[in-house]
N, C-alpha and C positions, 0 to 999 in steps of 0.2 A: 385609147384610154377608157378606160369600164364605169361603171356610174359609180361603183363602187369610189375607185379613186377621184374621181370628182366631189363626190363628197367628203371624201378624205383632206383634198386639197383646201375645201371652203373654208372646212373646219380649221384646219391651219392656219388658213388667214384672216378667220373671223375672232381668234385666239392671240393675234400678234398683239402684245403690248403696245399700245397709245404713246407716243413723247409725252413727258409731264408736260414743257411747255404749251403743246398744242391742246390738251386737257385741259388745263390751266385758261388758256383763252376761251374754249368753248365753253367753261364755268361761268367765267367774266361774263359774257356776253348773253349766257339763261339767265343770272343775275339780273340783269341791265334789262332783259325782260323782251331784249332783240331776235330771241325766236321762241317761238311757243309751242316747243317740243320736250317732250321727257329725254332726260340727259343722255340713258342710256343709246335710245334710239337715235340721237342726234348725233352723237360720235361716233355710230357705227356708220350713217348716213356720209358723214363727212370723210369716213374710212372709205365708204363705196362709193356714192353718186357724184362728189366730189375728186373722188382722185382714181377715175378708170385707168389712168396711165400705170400710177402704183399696183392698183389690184391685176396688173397686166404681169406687174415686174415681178410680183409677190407670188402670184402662181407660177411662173418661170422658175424661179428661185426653188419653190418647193419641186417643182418635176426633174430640178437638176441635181438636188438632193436625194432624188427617189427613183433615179432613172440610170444609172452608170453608160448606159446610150445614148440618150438624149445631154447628156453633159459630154462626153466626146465628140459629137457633132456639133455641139455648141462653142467647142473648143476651136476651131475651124473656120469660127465667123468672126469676123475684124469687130474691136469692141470700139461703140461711136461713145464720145463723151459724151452724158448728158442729152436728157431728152428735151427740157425746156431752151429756147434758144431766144437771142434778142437780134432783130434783122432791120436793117434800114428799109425804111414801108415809103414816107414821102420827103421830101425835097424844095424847097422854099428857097428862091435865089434870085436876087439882084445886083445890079453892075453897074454904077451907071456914074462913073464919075466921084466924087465925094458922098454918092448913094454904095451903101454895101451891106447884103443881108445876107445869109448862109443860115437856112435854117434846116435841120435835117430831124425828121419825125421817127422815132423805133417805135419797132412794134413785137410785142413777145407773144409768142408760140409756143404750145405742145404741153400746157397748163391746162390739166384734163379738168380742173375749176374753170369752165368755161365764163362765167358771170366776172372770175377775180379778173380772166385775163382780155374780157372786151370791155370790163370798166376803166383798167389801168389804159389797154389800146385806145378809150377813147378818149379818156382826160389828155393823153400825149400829143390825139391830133388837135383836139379843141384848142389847148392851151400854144401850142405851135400857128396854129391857126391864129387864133387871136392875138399872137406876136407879131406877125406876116401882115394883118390888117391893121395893125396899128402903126408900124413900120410905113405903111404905104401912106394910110393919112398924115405921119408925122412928115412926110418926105414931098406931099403933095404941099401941105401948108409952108413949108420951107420954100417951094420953089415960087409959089403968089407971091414971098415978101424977098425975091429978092435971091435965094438959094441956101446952100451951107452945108454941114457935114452934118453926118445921118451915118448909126452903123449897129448892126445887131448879129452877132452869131449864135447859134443854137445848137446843140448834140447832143451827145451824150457817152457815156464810160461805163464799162462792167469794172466794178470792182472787185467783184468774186464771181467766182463759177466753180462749184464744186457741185460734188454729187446732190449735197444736199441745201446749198445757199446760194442764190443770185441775187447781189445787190446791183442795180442800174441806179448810175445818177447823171441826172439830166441838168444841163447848165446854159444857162445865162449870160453872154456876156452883152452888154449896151455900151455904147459908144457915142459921146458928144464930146462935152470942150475933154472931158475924161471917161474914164471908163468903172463901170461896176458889176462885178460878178455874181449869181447867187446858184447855187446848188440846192435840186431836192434830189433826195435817196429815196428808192423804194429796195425794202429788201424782201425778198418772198421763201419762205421756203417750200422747195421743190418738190418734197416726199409729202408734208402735211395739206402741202396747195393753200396756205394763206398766206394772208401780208403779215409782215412782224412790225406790230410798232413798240416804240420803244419803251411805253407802263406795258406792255404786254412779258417784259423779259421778266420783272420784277413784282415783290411779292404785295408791296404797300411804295407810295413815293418818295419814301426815305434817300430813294437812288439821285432825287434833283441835288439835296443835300453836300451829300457824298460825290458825285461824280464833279460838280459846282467846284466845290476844295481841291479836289485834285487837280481840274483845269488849272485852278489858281496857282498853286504850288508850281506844275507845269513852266506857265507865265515866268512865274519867279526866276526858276532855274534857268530856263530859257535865257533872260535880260541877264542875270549876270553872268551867262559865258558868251552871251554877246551885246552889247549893250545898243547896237542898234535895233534889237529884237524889242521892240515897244508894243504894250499892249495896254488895253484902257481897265485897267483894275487898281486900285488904290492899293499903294507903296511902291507905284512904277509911276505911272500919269499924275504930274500934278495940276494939270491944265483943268480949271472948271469947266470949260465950252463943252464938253463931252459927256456923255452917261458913260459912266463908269459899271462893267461888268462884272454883275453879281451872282446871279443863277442863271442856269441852263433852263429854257423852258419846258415842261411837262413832254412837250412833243419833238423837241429838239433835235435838228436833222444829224444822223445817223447812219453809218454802215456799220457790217460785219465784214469783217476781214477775211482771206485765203485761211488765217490761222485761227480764226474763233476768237477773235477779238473787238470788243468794240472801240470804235471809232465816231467822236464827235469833231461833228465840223459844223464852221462859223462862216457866212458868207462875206467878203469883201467889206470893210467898214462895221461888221457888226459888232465886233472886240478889240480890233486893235484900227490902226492908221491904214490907209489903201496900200502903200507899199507892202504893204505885208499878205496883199493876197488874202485867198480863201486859207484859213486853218483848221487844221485836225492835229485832234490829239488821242491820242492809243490811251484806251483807260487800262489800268492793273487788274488781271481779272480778282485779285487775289483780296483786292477791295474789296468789292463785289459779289464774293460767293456764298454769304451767310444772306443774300438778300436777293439773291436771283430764284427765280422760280426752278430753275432745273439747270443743267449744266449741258443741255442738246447744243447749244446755241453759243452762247461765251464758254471758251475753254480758257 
């Protein structure tokens, strides 16, 4: 290839149109005054120095557009899904009787945002880490007074893998006289290389509002075509003992779905009775769309 078309190819992909979303965050956050770079240069940065994986795919792209041989031989090579991958890294395990721990650590890969993906790697093993240590003293102190049961498992679930979304959520379960579940999501997108939180979809927080009401409605419908479906929101619970669920919190845990849809979820106890498990509920995107930043992300 000639310098000529090397520089033909940059041009190209120094010229690719931005996601609003991802635009959108990297406003938010010159705003907020978390990096002290001119706009322009920081979105090209975050185009380049952040996402060598993308800038890899992007000039590919273009040479297969511009090569009618280099796409026939390209045709011939088995296509892998997906670059970014989540892999079981460590392993936390006990047996020992009425003693039972399963903790299993992931670790994601091939996030040419090398900072996003050893911060995520390492919150994963700290906080595994610090299950496994805590598991051990609560299980030490049990056995001085005498013994008892002791139980914690730990992993994790992709919820999407698409070209362009991985959401991983990592769970929780603890075990005494009962048991309690909790879930965190991370969802990341793949081509922009950041984390998506969930003020980052939307334009102002009118969304806690709005998505609040529709959970509620949700509930409703829910109970009356089944009426063992109990959740703790007023005109279903009338029991005082409980906080009754009101709003979703500002950061409230969150995936994105295979289909472009979000999904909130409620950990064990945190809206309804423990029988009923963790809950998620699929929002309408159609609520939603006078109030989302852009339409990359929820379809």
């Amino acid at each position: 290839m000639d310098k000529k078309s090397l520089k033909q190819l940059r041009k190209e992909y120094m010229d690719t149109p931005i996601p609003e979303e991802l635009d959108f965050i990297v406003r938010k956050t010159l705003r907020q005054g978390r990096i002290n770079v001119k706009r322009k240069n920081n979105i090209k940065k975050i185009g380049m120095t952040a996402a060598s994986v993308v800038l890899s795919v992007g000039i590919l792209t273009a040479g297969v557009n511009t090569s009618p041989a280099l796409a026939e031989n390209l045709s011939k090579i088995p296509v892998v899904k997906g670059i970014v991958k989540v892999l079981h890294f460590k392993h936390y395990e006990v047996d020992k009787g009425t003693y039972h721990a399963d903790i299993k650590v992931p670790q994601i890969q091939g996030l040419g945002n090398k900072e996003l993906e050893n911060s995520l790697n390492e919150r994963y093993l700290e906080e595994n880490k610090k299950l496994y240590d805590e598991f051990v003293k609560e299980y030490e102190e049990l056995e001085k007074n005498g013994g008892g049961h002791l139980g914690v498992d730990s992993g994790y679930v992709i919820k999407t893998d698409t070209e362009d979304i991985l959401s991983i959520g990592h769970y929780v379960v603890n075990t005494v006289a009962s048991s309690s579940t909790t879930f965190r999501y991370d969802t990341i997108d793949k081509k922009g290389e950041v984390l998506i939180t969930l003020p980052s979809l939307f334009k102002d927080n009118s969304y806690i509002e709005l998505i609040s009401e529709n959970i509620k409605e949700q509930m409703i419908e829910n109970h009356k075509a089944d009426e063992n479906k109990i959740y703790w929101i007023e005109g279903i619970e009338e029991e005082k003992t409980v906080d009754l669920f009101d709003k979703i919190s500002p950061d409230q845990n969150f995936y994105i779905s295979e289909d472009g849809k979000l999904v909130i979820s409620f950990d064990k106890y945190e809206a309804a009775p423990g029988y009923m498990g963790v809950l998620e509920f699929t929002i309408p995107t159609e609520i939603l769309s006078d109030i989302l930043v852009g339409d990359g992300y929820i379809k």
